[in-house]
mmCIF file of the N, C-alpha and C atoms, coordinates in Angstrom:
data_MODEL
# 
_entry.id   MODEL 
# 
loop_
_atom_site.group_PDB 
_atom_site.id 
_atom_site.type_symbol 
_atom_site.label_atom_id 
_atom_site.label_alt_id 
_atom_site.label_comp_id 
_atom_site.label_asym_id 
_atom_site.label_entity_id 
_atom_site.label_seq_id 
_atom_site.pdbx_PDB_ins_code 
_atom_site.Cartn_x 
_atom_site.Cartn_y 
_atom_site.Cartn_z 
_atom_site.occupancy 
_atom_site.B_iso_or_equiv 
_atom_site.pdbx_formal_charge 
_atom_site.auth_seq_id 
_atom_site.auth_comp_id 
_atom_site.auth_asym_id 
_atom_site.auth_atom_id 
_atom_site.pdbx_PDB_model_num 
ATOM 1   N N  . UNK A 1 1  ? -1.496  -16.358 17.032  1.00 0.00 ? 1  UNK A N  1 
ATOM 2   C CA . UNK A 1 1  ? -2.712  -15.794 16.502  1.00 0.00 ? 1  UNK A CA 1 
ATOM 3   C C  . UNK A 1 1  ? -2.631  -14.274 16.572  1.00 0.00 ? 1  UNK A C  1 
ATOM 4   N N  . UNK A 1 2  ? -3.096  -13.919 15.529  1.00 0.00 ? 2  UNK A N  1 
ATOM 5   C CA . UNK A 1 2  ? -3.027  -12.002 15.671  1.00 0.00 ? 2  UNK A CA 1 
ATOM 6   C C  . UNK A 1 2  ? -4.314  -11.505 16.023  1.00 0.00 ? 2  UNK A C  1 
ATOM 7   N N  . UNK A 1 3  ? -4.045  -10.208 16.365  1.00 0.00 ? 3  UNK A N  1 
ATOM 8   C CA . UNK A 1 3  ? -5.512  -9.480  16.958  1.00 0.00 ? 3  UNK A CA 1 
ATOM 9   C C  . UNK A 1 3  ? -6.050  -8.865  15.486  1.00 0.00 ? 3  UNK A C  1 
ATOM 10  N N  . UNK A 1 4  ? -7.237  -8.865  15.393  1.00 0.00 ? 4  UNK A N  1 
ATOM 11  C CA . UNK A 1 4  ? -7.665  -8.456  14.603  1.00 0.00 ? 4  UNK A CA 1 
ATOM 12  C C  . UNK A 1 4  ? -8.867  -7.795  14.697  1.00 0.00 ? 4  UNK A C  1 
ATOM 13  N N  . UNK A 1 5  ? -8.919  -6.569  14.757  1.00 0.00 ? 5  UNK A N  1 
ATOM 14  C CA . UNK A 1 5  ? -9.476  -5.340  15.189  1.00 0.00 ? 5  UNK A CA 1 
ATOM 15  C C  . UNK A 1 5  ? -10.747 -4.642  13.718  1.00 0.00 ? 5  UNK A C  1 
ATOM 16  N N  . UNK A 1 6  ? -11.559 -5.164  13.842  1.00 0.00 ? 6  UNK A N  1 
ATOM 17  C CA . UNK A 1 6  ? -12.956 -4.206  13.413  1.00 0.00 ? 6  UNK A CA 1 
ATOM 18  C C  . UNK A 1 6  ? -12.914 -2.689  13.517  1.00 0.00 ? 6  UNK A C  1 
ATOM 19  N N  . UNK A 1 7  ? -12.499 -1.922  12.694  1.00 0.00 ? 7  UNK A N  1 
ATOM 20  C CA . UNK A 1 7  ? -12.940 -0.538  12.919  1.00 0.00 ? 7  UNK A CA 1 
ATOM 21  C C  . UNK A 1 7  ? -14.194 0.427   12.033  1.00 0.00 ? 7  UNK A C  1 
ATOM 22  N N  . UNK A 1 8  ? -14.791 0.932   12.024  1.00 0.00 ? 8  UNK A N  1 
ATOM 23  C CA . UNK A 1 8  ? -15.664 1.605   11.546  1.00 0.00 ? 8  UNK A CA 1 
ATOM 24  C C  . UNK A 1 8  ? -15.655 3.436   11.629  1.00 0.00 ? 8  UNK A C  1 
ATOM 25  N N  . UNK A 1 9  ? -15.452 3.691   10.827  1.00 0.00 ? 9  UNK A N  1 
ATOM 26  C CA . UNK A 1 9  ? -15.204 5.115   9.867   1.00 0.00 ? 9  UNK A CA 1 
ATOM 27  C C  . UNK A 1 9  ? -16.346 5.803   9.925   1.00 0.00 ? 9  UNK A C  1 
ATOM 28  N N  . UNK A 1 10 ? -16.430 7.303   10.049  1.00 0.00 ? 10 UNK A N  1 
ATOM 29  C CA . UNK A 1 10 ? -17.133 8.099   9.782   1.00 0.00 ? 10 UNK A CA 1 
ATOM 30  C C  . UNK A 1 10 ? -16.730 8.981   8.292   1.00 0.00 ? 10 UNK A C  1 
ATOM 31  N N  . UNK A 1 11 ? -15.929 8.613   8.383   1.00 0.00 ? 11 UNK A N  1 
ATOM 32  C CA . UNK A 1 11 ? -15.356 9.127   6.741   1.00 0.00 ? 11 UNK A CA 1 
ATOM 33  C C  . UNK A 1 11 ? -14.257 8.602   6.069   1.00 0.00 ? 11 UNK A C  1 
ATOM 34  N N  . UNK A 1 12 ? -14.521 8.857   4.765   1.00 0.00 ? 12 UNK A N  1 
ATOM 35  C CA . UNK A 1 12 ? -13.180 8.330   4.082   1.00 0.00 ? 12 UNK A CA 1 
ATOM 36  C C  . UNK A 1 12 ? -11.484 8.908   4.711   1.00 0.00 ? 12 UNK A C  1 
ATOM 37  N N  . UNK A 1 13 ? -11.503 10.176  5.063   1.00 0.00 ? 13 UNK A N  1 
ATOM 38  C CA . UNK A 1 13 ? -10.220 11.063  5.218   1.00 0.00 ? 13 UNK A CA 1 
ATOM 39  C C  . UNK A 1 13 ? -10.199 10.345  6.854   1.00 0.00 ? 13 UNK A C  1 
ATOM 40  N N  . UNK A 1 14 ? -11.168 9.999   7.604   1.00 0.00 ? 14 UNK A N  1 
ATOM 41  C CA . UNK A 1 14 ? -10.860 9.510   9.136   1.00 0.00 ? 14 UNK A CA 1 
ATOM 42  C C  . UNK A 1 14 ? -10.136 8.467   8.874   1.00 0.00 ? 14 UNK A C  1 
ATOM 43  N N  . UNK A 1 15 ? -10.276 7.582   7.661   1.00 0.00 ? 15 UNK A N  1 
ATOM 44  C CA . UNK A 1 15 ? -9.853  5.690   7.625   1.00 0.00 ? 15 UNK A CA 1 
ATOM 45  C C  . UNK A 1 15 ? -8.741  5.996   7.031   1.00 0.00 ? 15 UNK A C  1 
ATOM 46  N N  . UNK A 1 16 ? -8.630  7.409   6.073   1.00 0.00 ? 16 UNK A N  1 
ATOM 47  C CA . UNK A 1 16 ? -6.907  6.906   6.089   1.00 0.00 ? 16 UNK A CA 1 
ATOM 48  C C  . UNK A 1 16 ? -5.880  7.723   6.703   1.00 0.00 ? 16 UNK A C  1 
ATOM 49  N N  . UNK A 1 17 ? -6.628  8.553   7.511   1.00 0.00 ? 17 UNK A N  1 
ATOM 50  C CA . UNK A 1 17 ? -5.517  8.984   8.530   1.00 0.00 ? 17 UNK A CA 1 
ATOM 51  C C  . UNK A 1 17 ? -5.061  7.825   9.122   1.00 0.00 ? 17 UNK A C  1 
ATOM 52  N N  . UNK A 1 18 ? -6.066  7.199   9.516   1.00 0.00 ? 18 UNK A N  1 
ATOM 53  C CA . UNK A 1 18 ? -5.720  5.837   10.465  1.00 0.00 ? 18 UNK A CA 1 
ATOM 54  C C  . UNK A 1 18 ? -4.334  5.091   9.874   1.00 0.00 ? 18 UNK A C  1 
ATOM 55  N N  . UNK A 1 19 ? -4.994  4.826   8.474   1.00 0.00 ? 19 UNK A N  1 
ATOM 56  C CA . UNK A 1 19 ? -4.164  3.854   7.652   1.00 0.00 ? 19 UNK A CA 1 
ATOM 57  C C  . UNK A 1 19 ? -2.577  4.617   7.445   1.00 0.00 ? 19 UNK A C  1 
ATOM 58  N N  . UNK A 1 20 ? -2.681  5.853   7.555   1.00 0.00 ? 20 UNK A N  1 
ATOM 59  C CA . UNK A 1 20 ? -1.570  6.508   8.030   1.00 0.00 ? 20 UNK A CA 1 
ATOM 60  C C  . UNK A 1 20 ? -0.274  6.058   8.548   1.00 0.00 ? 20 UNK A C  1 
ATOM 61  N N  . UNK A 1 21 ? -1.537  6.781   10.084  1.00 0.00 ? 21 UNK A N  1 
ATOM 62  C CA . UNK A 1 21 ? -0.721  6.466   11.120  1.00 0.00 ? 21 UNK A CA 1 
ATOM 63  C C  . UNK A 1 21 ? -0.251  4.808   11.542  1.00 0.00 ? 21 UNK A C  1 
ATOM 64  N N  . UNK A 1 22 ? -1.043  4.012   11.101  1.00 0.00 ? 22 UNK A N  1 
ATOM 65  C CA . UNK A 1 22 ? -0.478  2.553   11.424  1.00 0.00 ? 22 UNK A CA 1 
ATOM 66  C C  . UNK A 1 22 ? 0.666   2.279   10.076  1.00 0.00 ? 22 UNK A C  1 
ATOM 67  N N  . UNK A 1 23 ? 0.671   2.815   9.017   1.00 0.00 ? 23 UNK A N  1 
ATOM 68  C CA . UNK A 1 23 ? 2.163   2.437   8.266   1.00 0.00 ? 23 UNK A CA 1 
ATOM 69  C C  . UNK A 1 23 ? 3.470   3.759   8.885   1.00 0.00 ? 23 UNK A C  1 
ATOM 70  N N  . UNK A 1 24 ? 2.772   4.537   9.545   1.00 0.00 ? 24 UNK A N  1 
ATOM 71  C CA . UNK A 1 24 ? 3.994   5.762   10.162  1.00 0.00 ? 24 UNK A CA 1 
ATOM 72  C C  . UNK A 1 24 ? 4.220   4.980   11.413  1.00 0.00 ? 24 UNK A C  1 
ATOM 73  N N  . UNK A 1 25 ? 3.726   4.066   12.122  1.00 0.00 ? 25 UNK A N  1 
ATOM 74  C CA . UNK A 1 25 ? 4.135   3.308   13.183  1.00 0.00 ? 25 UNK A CA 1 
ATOM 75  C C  . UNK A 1 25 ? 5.284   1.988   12.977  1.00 0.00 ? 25 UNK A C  1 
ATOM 76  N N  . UNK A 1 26 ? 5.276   1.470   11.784  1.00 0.00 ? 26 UNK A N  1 
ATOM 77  C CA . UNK A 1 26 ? 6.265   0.785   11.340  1.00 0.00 ? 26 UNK A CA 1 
ATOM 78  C C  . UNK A 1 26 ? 7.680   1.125   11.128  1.00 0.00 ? 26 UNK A C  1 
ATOM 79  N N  . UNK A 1 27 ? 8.526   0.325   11.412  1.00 0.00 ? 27 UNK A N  1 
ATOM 80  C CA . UNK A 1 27 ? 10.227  0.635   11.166  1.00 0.00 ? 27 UNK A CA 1 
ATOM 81  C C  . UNK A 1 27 ? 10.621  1.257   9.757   1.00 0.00 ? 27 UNK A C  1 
ATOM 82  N N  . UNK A 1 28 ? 10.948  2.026   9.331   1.00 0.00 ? 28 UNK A N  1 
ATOM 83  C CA . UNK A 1 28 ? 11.074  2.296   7.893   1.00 0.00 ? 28 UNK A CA 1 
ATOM 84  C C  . UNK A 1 28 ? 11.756  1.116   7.383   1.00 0.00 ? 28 UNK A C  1 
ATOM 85  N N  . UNK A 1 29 ? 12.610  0.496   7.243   1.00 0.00 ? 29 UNK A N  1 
ATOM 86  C CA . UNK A 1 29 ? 12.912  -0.710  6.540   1.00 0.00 ? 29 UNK A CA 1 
ATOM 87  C C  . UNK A 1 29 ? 12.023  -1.763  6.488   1.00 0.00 ? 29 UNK A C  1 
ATOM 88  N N  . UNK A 1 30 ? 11.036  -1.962  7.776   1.00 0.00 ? 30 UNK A N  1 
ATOM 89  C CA . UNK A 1 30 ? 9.381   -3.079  7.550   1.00 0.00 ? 30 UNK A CA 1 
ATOM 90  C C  . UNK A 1 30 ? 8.706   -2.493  6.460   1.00 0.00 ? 30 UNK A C  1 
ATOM 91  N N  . UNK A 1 31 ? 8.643   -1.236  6.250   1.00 0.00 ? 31 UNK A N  1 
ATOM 92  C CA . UNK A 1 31 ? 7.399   -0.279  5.486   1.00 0.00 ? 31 UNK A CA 1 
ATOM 93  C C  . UNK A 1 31 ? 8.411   -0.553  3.785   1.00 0.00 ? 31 UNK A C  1 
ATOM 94  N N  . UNK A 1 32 ? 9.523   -0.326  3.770   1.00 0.00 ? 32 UNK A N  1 
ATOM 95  C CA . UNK A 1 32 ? 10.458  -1.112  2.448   1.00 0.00 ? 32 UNK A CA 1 
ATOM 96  C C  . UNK A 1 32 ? 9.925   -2.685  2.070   1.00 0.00 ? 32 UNK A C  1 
ATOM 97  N N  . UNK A 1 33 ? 10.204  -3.159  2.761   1.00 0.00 ? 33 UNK A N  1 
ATOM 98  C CA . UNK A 1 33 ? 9.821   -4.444  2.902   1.00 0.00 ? 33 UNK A CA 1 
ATOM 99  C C  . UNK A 1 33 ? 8.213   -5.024  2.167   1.00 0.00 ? 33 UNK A C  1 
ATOM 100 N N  . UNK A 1 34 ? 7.619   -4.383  2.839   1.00 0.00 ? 34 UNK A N  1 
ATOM 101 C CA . UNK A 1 34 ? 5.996   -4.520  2.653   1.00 0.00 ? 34 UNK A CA 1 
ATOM 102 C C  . UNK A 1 34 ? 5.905   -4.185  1.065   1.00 0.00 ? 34 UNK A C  1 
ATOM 103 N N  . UNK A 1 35 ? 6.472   -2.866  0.639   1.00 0.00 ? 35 UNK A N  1 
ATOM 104 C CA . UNK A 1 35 ? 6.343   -2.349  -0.671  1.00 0.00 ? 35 UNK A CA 1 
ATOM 105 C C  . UNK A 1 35 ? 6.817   -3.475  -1.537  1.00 0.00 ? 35 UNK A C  1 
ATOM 106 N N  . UNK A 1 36 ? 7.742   -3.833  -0.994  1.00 0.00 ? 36 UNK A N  1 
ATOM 107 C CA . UNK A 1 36 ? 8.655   -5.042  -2.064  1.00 0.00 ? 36 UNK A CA 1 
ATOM 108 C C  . UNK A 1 36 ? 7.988   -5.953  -2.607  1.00 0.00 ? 36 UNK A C  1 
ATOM 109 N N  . UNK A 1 37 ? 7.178   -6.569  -1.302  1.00 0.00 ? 37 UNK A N  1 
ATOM 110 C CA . UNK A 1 37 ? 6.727   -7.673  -0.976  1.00 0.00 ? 37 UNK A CA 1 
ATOM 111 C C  . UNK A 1 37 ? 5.174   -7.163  -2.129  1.00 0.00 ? 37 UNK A C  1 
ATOM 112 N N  . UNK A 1 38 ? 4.396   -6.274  -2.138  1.00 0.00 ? 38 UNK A N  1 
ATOM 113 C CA . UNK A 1 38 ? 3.382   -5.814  -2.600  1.00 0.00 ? 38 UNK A CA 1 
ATOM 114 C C  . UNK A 1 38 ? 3.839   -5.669  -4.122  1.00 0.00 ? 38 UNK A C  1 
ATOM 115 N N  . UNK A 1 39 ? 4.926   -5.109  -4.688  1.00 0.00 ? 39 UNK A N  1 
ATOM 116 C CA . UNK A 1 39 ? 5.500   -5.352  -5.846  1.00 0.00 ? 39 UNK A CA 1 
ATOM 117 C C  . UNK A 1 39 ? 5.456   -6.742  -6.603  1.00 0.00 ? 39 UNK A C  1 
ATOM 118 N N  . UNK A 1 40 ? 6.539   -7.523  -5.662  1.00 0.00 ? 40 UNK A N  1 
ATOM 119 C CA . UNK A 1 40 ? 6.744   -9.112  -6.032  1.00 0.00 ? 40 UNK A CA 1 
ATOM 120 C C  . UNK A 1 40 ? 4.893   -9.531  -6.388  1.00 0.00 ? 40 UNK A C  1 
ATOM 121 N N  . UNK A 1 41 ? 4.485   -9.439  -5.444  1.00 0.00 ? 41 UNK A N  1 
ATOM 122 C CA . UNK A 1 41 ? 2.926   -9.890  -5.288  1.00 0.00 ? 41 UNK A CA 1 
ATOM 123 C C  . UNK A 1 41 ? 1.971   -9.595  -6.693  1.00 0.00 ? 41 UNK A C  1 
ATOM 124 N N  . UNK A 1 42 ? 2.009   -8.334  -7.307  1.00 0.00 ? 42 UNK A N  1 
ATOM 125 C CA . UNK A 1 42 ? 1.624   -7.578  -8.171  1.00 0.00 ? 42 UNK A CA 1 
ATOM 126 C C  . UNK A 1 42 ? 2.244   -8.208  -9.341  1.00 0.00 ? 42 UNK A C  1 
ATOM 127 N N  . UNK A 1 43 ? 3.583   -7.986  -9.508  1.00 0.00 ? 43 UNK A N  1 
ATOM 128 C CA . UNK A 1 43 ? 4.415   -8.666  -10.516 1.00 0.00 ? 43 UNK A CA 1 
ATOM 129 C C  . UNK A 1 43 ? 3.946   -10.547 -11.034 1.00 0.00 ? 43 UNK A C  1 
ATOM 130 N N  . UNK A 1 44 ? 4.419   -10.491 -10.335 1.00 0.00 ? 44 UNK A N  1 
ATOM 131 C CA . UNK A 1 44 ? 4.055   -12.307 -10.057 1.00 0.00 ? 44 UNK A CA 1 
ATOM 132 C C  . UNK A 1 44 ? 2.492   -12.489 -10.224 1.00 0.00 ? 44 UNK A C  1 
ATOM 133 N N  . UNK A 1 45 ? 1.231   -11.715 -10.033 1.00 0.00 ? 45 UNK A N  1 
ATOM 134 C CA . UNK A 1 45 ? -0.044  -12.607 -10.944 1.00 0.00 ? 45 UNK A CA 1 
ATOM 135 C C  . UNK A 1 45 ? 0.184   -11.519 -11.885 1.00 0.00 ? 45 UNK A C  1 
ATOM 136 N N  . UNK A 1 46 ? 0.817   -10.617 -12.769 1.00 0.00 ? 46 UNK A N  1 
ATOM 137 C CA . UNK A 1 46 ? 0.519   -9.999  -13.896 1.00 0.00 ? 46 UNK A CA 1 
ATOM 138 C C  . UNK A 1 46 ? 0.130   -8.841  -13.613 1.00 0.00 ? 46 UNK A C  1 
ATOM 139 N N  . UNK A 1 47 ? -0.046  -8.310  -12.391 1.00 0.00 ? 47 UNK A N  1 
ATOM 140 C CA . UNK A 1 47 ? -0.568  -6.282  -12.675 1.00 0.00 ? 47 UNK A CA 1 
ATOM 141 C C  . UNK A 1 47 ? 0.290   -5.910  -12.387 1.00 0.00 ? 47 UNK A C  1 
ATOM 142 N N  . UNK A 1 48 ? 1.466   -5.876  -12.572 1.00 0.00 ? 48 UNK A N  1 
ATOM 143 C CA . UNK A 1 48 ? 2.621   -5.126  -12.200 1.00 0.00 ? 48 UNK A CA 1 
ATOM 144 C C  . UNK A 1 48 ? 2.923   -4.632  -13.489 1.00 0.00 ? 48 UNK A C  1 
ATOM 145 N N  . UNK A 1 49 ? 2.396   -4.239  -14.749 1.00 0.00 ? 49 UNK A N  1 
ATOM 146 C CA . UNK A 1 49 ? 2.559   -4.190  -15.880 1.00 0.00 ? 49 UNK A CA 1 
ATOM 147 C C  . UNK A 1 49 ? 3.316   -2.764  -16.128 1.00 0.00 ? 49 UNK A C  1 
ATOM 148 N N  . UNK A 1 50 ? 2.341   -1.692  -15.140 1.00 0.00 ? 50 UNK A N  1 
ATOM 149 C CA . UNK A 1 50 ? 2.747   -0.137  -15.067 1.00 0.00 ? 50 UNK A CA 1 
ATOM 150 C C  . UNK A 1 50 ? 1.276   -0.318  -16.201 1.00 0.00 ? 50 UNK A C  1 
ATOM 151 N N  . UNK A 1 51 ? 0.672   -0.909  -16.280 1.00 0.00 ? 51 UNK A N  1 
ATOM 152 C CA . UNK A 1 51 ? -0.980  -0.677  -17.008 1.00 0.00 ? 51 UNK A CA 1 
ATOM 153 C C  . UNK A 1 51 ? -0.926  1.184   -16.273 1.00 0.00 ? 51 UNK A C  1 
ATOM 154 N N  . UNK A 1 52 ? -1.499  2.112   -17.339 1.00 0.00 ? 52 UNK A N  1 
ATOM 155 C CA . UNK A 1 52 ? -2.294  3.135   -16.932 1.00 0.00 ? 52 UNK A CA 1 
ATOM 156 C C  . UNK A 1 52 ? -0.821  4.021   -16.130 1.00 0.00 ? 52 UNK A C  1 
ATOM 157 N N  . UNK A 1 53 ? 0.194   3.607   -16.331 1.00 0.00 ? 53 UNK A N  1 
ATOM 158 C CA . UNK A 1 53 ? 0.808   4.411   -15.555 1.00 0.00 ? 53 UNK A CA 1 
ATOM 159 C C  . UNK A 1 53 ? 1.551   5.619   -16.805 1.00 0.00 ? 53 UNK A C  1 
ATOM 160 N N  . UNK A 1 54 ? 1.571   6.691   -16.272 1.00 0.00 ? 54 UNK A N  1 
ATOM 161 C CA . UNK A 1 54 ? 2.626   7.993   -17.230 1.00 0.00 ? 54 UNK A CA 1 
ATOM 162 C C  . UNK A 1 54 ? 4.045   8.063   -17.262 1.00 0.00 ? 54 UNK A C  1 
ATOM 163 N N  . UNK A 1 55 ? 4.256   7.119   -16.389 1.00 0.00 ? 55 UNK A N  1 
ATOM 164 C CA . UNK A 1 55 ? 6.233   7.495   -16.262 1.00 0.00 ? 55 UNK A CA 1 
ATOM 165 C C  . UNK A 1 55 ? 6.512   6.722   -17.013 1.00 0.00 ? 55 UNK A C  1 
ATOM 166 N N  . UNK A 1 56 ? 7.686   7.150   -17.263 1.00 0.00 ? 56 UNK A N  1 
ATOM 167 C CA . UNK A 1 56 ? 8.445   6.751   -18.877 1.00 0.00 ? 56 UNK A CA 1 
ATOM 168 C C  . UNK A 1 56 ? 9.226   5.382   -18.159 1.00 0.00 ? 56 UNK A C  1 
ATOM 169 N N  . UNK A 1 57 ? 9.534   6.072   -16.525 1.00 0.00 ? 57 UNK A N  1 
ATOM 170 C CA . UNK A 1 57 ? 10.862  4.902   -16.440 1.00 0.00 ? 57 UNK A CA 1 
ATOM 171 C C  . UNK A 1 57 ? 10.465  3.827   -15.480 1.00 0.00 ? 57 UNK A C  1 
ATOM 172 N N  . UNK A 1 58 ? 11.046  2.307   -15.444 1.00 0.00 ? 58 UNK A N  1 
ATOM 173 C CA . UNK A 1 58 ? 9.995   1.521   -15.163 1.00 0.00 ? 58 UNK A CA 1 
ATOM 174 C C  . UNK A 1 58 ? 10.032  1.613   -13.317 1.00 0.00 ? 58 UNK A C  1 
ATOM 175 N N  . UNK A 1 59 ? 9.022   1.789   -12.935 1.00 0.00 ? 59 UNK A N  1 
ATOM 176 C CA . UNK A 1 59 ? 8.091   2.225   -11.484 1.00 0.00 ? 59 UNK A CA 1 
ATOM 177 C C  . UNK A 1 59 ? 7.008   1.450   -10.945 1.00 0.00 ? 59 UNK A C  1 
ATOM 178 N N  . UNK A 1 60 ? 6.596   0.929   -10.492 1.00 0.00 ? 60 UNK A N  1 
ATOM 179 C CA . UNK A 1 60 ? 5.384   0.521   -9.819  1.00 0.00 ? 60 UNK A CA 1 
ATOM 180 C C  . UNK A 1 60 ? 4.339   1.024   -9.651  1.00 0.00 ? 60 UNK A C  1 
ATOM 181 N N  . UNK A 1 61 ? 3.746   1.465   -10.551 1.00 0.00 ? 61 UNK A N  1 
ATOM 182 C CA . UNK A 1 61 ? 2.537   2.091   -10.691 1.00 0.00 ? 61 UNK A CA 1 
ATOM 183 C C  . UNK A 1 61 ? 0.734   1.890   -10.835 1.00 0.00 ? 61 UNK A C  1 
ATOM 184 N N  . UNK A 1 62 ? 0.410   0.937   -10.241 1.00 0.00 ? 62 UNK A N  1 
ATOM 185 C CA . UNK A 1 62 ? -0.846  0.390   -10.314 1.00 0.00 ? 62 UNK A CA 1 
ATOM 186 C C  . UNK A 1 62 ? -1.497  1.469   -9.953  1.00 0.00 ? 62 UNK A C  1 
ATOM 187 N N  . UNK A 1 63 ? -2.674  0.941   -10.945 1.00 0.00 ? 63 UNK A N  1 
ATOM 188 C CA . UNK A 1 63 ? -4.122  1.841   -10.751 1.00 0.00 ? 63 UNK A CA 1 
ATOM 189 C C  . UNK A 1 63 ? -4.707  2.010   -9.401  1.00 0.00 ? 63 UNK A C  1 
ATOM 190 N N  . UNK A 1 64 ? -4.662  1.512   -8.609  1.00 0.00 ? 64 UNK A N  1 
ATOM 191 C CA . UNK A 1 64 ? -4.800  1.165   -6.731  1.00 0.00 ? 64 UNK A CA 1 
ATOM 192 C C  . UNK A 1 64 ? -3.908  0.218   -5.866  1.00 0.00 ? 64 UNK A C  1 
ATOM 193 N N  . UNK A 1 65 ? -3.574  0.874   -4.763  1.00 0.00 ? 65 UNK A N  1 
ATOM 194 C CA . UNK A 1 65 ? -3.192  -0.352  -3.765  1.00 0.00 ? 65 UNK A CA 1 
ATOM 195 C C  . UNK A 1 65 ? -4.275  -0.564  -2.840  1.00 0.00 ? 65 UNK A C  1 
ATOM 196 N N  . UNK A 1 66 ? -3.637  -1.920  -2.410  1.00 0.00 ? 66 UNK A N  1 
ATOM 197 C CA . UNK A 1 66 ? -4.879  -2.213  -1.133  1.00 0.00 ? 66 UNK A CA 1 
ATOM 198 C C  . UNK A 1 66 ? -4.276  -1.542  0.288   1.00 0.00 ? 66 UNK A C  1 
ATOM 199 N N  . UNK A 1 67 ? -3.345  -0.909  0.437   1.00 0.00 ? 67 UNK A N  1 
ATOM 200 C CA . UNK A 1 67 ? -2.945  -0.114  1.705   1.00 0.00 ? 67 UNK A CA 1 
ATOM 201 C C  . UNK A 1 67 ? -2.273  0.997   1.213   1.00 0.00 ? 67 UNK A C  1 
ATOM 202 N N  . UNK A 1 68 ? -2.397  2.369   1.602   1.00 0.00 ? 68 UNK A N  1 
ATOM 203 C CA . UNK A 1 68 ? -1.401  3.147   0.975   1.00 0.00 ? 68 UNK A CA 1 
ATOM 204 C C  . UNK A 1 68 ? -0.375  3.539   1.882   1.00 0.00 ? 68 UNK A C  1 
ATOM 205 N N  . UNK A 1 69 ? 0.873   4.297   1.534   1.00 0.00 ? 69 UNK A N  1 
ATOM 206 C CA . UNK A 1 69 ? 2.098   4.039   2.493   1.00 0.00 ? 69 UNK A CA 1 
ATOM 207 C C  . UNK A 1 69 ? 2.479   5.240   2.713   1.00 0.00 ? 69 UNK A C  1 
ATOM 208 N N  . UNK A 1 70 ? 1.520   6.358   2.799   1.00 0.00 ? 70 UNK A N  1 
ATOM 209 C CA . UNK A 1 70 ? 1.400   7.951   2.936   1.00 0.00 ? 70 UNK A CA 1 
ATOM 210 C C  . UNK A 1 70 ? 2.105   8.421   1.623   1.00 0.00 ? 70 UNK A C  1 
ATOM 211 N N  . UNK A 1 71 ? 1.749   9.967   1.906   1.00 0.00 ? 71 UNK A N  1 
ATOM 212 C CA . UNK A 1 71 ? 1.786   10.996  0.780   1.00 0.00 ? 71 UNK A CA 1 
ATOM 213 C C  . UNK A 1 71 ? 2.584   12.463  1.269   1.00 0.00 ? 71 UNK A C  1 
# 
């Protein structure tokens, strides 16, 4: 069973420092992994299209993720 932790934000920029620092806490090859896995996921029901995206060459570009993997 995993822990699963409730947190509550005073701001948008506080929740994703957080979200940050918990994908900067991962192994860089887990944080590969996850992307892949979020790709396949995307691909496989149909938004993996590059809908809305500008690059010419083909990229993974969705309009939002549900976690981001820093900047």
């Amino acid at each position: 069973m995993s822990d699963l932790t409730l947190r509550k934000y005073s701001s948008f920029g506080e929740m994703k420092a957080d979200e940050y620092r918990y994908w900067q806490s991962w192994p860089v090859q887990e944080r590969m992994d996850a992307v892949e896995e979020m790709i396949h996921s995307l691909e496989t029901e149909g938004l993996g299209d590059g809908a809305g995206c500008t690059r010419t060459t083909k990229t993974f570009c969705p309009p939002s993720m549900p976690m981001a993997l820093g900047t």
